[in-house]
N, CA, C and O atoms as a CHARMM CRD file, in Angstrom:
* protein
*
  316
    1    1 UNK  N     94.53900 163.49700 122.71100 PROA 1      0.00000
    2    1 UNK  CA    93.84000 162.47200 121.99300 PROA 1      0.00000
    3    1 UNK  C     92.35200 162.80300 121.89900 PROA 1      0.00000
    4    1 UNK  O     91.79200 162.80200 120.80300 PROA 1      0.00000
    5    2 UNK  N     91.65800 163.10400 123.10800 PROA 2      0.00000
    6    2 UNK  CA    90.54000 164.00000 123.07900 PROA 2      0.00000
    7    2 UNK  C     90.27800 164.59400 122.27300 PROA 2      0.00000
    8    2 UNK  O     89.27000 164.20700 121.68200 PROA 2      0.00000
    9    3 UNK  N     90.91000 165.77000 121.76400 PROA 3      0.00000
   10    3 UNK  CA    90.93200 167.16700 120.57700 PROA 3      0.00000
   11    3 UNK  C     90.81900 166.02000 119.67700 PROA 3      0.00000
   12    3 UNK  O     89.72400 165.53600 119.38800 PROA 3      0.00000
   13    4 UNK  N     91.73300 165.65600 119.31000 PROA 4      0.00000
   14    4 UNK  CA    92.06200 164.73000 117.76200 PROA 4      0.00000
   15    4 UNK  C     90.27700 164.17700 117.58100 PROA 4      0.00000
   16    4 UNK  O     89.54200 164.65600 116.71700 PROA 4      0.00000
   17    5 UNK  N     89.83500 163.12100 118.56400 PROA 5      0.00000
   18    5 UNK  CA    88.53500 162.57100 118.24300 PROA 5      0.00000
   19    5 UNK  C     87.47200 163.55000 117.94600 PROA 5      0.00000
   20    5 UNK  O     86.55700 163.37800 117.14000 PROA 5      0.00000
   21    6 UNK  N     87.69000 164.64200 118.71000 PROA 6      0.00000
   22    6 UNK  CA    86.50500 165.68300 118.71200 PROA 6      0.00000
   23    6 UNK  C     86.27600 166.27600 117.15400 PROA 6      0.00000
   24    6 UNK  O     85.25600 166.51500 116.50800 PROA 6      0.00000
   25    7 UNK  N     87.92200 166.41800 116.81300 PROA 7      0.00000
   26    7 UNK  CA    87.49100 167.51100 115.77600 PROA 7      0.00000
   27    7 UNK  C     87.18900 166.43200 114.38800 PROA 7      0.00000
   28    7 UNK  O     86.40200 166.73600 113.49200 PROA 7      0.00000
   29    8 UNK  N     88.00100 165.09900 114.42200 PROA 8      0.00000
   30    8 UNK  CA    87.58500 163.68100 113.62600 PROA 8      0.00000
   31    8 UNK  C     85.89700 163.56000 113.71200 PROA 8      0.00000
   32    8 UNK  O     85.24600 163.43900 112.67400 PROA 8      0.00000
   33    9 UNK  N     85.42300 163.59300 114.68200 PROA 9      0.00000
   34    9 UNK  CA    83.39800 163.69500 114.67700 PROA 9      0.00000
   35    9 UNK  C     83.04200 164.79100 114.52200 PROA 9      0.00000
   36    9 UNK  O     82.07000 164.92000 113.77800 PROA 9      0.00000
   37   10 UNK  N     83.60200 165.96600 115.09000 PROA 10     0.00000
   38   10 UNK  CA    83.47400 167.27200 114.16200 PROA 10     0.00000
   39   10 UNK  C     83.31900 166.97100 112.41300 PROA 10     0.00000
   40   10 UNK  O     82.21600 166.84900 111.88000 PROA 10     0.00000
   41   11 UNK  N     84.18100 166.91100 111.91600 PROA 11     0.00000
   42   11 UNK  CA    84.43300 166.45400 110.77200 PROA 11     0.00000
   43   11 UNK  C     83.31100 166.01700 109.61900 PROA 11     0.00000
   44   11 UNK  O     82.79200 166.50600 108.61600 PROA 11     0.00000
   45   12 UNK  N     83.25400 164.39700 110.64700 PROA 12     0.00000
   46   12 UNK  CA    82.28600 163.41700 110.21800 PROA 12     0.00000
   47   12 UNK  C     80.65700 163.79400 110.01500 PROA 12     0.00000
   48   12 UNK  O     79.86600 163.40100 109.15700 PROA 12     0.00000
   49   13 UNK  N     80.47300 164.71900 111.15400 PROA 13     0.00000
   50   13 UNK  CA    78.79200 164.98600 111.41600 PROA 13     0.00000
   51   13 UNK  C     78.75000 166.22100 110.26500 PROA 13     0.00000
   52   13 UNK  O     77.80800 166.20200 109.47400 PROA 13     0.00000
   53   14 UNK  N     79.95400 167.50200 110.14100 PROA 14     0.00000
   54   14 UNK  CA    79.69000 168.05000 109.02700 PROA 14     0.00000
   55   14 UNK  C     79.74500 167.68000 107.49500 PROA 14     0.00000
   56   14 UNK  O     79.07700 168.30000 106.66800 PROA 14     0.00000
   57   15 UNK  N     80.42400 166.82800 107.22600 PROA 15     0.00000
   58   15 UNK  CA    80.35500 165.91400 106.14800 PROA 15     0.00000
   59   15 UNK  C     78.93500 165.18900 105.91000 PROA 15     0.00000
   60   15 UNK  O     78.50200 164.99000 104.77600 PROA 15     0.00000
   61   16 UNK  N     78.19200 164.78000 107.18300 PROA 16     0.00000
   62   16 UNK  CA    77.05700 163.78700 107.16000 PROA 16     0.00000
   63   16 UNK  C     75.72700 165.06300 106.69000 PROA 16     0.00000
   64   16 UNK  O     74.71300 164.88600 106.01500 PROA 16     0.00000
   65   17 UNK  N     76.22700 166.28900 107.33400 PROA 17     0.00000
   66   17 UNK  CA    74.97200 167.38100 106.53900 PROA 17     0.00000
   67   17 UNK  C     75.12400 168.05800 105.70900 PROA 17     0.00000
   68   17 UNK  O     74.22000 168.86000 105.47400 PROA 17     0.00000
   69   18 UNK  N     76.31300 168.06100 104.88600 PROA 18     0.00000
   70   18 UNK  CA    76.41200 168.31100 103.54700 PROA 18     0.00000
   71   18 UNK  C     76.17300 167.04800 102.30500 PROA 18     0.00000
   72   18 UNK  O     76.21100 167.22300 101.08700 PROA 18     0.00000
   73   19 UNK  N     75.94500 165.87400 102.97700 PROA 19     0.00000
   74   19 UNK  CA    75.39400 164.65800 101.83300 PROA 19     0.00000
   75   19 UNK  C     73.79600 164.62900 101.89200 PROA 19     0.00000
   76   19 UNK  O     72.94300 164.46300 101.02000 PROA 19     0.00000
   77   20 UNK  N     73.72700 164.86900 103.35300 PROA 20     0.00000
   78   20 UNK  CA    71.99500 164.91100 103.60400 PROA 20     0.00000
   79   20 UNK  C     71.26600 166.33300 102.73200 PROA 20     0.00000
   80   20 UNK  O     70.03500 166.31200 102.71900 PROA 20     0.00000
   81   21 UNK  N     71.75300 167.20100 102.21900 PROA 21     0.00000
   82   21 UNK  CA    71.71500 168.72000 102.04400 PROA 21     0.00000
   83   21 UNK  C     71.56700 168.02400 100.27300 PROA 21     0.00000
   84   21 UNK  O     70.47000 167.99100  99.71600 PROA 21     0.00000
   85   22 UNK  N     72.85400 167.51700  99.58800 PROA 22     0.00000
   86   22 UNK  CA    73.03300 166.58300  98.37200 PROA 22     0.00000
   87   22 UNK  C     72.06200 166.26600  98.14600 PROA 22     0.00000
   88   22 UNK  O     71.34200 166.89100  97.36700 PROA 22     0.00000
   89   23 UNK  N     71.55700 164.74600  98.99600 PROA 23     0.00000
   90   23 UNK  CA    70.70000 164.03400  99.23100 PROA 23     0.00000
   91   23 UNK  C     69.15700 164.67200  98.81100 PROA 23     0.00000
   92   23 UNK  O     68.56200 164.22300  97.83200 PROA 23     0.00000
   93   24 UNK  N     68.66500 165.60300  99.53100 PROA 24     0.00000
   94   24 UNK  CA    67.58400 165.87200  99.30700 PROA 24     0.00000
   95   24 UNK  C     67.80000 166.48100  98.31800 PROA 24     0.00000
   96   24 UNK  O     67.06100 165.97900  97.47100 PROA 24     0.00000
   97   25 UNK  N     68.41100 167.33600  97.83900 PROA 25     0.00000
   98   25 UNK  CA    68.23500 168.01800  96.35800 PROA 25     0.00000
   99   25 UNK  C     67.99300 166.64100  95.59600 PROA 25     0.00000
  100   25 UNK  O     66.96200 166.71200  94.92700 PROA 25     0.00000
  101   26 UNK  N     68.61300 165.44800  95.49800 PROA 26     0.00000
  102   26 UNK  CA    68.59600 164.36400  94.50800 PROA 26     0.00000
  103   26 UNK  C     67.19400 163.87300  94.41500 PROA 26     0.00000
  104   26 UNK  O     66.60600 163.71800  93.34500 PROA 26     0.00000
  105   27 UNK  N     66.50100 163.54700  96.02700 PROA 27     0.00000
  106   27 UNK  CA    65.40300 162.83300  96.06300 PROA 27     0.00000
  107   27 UNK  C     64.09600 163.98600  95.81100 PROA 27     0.00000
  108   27 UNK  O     62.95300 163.58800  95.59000 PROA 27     0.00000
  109   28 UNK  N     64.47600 165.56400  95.88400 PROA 28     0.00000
  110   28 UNK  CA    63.57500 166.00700  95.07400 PROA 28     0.00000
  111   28 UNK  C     63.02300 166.33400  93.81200 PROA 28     0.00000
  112   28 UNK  O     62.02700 166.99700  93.52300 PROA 28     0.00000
  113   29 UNK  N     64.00000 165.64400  92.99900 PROA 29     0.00000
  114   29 UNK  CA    64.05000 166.13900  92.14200 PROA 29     0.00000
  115   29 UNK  C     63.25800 164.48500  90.91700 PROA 29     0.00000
  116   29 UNK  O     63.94500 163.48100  90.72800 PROA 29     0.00000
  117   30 UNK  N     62.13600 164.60500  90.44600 PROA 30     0.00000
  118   30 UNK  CA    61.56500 163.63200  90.25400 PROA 30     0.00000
  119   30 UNK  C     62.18200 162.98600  89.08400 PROA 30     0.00000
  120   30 UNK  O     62.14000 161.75600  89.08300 PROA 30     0.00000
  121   31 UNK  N     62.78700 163.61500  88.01600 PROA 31     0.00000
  122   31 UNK  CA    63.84900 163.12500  87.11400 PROA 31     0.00000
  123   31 UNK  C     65.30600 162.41100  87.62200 PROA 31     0.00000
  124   31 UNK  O     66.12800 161.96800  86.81900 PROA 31     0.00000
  125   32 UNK  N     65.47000 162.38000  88.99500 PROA 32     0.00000
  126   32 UNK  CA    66.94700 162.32700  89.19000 PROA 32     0.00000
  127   32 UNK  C     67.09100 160.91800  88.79500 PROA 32     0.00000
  128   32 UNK  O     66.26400 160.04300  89.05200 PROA 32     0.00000
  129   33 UNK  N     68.61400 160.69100  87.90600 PROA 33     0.00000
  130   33 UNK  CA    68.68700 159.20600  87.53200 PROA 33     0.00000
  131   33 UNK  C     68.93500 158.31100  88.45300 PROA 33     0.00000
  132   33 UNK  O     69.54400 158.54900  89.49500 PROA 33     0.00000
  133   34 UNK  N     68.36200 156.96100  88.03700 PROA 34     0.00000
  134   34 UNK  CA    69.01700 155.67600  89.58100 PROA 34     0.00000
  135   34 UNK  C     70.21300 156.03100  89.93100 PROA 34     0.00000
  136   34 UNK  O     70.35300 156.30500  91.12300 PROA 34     0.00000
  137   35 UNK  N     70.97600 156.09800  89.35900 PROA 35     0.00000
  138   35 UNK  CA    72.55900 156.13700  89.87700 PROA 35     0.00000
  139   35 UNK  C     73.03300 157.17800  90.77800 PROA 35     0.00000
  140   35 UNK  O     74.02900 157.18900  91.50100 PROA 35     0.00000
  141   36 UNK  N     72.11100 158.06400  90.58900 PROA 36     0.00000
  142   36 UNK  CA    72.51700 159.41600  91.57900 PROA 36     0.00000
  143   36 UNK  C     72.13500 159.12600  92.87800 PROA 36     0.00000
  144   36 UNK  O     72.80600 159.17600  93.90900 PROA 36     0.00000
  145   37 UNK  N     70.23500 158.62000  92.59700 PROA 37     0.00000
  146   37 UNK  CA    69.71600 158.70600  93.91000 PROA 37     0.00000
  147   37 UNK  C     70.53000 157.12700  94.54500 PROA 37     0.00000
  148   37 UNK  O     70.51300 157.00500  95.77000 PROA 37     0.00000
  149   38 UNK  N     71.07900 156.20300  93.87500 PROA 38     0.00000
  150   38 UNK  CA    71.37500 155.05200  94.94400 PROA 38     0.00000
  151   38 UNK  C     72.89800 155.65400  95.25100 PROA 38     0.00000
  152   38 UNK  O     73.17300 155.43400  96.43000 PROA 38     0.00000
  153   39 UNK  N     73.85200 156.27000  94.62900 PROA 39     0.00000
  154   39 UNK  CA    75.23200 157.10700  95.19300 PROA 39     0.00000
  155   39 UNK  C     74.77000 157.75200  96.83000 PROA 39     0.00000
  156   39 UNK  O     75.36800 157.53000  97.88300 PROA 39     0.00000
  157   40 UNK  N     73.39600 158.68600  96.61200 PROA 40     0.00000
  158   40 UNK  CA    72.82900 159.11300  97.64200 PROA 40     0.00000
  159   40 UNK  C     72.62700 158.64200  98.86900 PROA 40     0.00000
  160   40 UNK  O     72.75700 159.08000 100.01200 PROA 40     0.00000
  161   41 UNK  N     72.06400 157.03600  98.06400 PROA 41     0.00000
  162   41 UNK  CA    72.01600 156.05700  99.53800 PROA 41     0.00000
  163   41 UNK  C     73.23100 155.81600  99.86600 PROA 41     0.00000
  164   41 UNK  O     73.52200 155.96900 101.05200 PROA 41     0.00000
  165   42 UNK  N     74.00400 155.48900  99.16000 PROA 42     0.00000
  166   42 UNK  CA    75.44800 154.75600  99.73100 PROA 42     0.00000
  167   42 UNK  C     75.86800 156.11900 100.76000 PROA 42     0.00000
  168   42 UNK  O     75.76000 156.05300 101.98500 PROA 42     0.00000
  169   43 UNK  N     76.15400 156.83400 100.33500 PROA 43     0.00000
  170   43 UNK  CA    76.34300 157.93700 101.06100 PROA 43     0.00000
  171   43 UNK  C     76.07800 158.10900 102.15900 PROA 43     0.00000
  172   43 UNK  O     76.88300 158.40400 103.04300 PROA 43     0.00000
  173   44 UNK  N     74.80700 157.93900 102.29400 PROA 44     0.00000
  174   44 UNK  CA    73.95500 158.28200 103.48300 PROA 44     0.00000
  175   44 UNK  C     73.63200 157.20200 104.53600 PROA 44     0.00000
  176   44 UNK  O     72.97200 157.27900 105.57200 PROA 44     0.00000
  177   45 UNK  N     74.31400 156.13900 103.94600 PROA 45     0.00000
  178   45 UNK  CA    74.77900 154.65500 104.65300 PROA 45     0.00000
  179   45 UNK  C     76.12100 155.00600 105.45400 PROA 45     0.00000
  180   45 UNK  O     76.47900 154.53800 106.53500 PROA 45     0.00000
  181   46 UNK  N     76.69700 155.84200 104.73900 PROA 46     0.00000
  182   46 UNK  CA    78.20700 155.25400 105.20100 PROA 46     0.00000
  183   46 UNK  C     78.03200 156.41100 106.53700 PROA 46     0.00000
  184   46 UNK  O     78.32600 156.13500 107.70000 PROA 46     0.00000
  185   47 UNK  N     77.31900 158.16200 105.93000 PROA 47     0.00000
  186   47 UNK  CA    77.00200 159.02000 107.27200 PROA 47     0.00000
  187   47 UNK  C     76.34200 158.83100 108.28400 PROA 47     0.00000
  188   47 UNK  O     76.40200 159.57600 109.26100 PROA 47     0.00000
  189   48 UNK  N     75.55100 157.72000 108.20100 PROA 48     0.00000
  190   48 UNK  CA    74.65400 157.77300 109.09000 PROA 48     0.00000
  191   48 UNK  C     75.79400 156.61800 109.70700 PROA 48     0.00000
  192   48 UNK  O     76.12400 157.04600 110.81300 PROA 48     0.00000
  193   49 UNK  N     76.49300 155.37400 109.43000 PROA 49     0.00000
  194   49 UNK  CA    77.12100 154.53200 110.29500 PROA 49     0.00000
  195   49 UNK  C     78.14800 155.67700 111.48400 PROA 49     0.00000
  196   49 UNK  O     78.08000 155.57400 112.70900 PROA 49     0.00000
  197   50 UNK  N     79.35400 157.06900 110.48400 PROA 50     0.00000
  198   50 UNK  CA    79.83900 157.77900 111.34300 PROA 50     0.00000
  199   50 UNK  C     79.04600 158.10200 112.20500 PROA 50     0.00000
  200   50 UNK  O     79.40000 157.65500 113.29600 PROA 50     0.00000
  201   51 UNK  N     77.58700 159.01000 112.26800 PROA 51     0.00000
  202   51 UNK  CA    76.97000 159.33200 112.99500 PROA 51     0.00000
  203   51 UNK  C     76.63900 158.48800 114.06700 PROA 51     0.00000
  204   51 UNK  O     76.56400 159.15300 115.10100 PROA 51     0.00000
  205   52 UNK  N     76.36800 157.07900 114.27600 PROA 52     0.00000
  206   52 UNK  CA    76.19100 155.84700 114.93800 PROA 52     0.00000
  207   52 UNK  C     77.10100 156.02400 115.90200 PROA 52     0.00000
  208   52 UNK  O     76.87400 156.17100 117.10300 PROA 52     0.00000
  209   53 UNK  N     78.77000 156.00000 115.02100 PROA 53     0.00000
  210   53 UNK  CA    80.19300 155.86700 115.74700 PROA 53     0.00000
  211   53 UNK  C     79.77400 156.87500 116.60500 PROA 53     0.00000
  212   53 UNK  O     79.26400 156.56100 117.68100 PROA 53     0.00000
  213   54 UNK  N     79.94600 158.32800 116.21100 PROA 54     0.00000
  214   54 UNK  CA    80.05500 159.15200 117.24400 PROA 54     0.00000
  215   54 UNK  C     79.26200 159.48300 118.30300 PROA 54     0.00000
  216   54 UNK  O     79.56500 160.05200 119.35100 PROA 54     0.00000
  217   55 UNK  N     77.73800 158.87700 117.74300 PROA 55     0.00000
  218   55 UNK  CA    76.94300 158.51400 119.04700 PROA 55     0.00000
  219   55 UNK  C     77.32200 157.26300 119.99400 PROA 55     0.00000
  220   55 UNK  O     76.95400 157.22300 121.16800 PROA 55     0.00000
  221   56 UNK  N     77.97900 156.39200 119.47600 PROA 56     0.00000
  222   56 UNK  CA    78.12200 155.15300 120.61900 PROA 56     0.00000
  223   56 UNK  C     79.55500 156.00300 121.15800 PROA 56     0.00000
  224   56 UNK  O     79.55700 155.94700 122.38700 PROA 56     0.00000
  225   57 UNK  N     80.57600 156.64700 120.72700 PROA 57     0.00000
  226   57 UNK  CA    82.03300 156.74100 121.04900 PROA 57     0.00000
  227   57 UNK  C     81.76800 157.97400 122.51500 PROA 57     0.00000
  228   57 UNK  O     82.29200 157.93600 123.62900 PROA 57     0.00000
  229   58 UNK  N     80.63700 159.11000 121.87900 PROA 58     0.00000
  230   58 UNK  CA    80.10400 159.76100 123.13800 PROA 58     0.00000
  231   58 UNK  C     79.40300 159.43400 124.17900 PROA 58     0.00000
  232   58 UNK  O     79.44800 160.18100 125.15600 PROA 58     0.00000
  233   59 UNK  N     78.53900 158.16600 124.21400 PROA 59     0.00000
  234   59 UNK  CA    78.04500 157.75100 125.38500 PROA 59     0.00000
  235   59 UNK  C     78.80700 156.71100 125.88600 PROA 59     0.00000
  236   59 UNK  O     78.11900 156.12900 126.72500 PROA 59     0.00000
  237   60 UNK  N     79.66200 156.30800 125.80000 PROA 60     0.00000
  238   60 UNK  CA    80.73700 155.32100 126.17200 PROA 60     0.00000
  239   60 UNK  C     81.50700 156.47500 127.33700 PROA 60     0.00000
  240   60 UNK  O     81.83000 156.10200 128.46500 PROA 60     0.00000
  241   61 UNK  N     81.72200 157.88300 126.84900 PROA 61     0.00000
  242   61 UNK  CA    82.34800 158.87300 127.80800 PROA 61     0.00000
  243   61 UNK  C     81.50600 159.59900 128.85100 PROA 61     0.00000
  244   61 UNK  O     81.97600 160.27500 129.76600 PROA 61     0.00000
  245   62 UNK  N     79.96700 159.34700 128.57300 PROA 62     0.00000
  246   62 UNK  CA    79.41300 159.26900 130.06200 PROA 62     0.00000
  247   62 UNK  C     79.55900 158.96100 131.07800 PROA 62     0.00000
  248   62 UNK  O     79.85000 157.76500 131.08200 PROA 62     0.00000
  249   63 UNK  N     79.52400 159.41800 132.16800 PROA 63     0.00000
  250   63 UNK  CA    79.54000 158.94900 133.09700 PROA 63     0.00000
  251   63 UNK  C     78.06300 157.83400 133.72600 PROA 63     0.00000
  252   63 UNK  O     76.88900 158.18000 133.59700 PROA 63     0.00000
  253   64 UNK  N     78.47400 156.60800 134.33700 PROA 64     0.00000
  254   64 UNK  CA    76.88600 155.95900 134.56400 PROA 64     0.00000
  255   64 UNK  C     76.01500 156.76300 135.54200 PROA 64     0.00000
  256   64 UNK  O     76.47200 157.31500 136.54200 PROA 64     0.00000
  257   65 UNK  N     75.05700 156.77900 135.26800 PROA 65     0.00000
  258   65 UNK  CA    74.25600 157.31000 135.78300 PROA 65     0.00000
  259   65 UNK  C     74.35000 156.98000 137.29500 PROA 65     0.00000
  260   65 UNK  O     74.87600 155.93000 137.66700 PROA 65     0.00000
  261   66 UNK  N     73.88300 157.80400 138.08700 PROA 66     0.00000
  262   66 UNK  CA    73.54400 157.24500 139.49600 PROA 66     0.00000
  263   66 UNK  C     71.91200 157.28400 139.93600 PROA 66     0.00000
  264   66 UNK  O     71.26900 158.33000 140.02000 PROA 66     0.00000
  265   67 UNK  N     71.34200 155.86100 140.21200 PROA 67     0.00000
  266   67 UNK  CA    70.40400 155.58900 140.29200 PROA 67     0.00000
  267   67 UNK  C     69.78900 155.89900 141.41400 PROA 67     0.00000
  268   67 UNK  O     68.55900 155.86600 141.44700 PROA 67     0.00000
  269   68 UNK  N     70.60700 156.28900 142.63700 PROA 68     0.00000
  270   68 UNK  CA    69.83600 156.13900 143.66700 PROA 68     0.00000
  271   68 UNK  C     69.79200 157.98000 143.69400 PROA 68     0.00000
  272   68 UNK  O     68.78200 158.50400 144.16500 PROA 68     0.00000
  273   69 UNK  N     70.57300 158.59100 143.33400 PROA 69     0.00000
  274   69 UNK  CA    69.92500 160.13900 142.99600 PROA 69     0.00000
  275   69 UNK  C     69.13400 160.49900 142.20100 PROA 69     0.00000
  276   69 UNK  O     68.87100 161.70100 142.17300 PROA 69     0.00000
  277   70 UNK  N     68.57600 159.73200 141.42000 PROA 70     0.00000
  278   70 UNK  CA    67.77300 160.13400 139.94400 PROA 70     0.00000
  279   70 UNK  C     66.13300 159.63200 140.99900 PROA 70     0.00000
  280   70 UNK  O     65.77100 158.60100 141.56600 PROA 70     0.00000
  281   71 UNK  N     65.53300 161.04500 140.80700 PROA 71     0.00000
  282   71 UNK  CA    63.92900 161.15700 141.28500 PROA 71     0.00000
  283   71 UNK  C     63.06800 159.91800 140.00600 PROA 71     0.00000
  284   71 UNK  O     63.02700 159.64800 138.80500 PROA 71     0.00000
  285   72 UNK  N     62.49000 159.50000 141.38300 PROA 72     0.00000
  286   72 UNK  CA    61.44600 158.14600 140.95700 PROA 72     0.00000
  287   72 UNK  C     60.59800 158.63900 140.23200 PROA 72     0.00000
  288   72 UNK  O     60.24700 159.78700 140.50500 PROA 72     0.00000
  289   73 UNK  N     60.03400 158.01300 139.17200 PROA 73     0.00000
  290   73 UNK  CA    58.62000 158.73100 138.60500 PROA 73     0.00000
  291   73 UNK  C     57.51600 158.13300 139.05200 PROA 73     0.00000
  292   73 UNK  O     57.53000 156.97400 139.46600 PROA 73     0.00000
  293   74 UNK  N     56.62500 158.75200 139.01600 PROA 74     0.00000
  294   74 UNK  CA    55.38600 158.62000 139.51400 PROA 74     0.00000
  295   74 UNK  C     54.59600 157.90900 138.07400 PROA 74     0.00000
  296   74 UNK  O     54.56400 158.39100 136.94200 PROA 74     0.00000
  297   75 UNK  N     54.03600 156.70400 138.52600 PROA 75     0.00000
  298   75 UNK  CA    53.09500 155.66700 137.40900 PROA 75     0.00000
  299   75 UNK  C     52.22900 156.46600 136.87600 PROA 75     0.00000
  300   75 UNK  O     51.67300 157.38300 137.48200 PROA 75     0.00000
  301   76 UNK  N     52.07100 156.19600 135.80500 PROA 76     0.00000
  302   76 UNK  CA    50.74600 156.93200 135.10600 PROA 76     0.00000
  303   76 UNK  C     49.38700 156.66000 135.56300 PROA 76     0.00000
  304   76 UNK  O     48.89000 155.57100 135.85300 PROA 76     0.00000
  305   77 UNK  N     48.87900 157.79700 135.58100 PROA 77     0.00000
  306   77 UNK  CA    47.50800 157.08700 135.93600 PROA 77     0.00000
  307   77 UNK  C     46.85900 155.88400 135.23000 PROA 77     0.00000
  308   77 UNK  O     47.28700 155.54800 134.12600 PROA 77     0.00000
  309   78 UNK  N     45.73800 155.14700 135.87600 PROA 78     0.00000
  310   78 UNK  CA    45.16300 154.01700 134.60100 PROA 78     0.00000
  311   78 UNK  C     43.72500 154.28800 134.42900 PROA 78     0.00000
  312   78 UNK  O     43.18800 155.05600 135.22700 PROA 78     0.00000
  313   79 UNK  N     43.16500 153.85000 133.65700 PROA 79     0.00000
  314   79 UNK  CA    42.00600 154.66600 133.16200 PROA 79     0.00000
  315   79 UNK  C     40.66900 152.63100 133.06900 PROA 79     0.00000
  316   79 UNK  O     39.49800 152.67900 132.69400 PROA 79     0.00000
């Protein structure tokens, strides 16, 4: 089930930089018609939500941190 999700966000994140790749060709281009550049947004709505997924679906498989091993930081100085 692992594999299956991996290569499903595999997938998703290469899909999300071939619209972003789209994308900027559209928004450089100072003629491009409304309809292209708002397709662009939709697009880049729907990649960036996968991208979201696969960032919340991977830190959900973290492990929690352990607090009492993680070195204290030292306060910034104040001026």
């Amino acid at each position: 089930m692992s594999r299956l999700a991996d290569t499903a966000e595999a997938q998703q994140l290469t899909a999300g930089a071939d619209v972003l790749t789209r994308a900027r060709q559209v928004l450089d281009d100072p003629v491009s018609p409304n309809v292209e550049v708002r397709y662009a947004a939709i697009r880049l709505t729907e990649c960036l939500a996968d991208a979201l997924r696969v960032a919340e679906s991977r830190g959900m498989r973290l492990p929690e941190p352990d607090t009492a091993a993680a070195p204290e930081r030292d306060s910034p100085p104040r001026s």
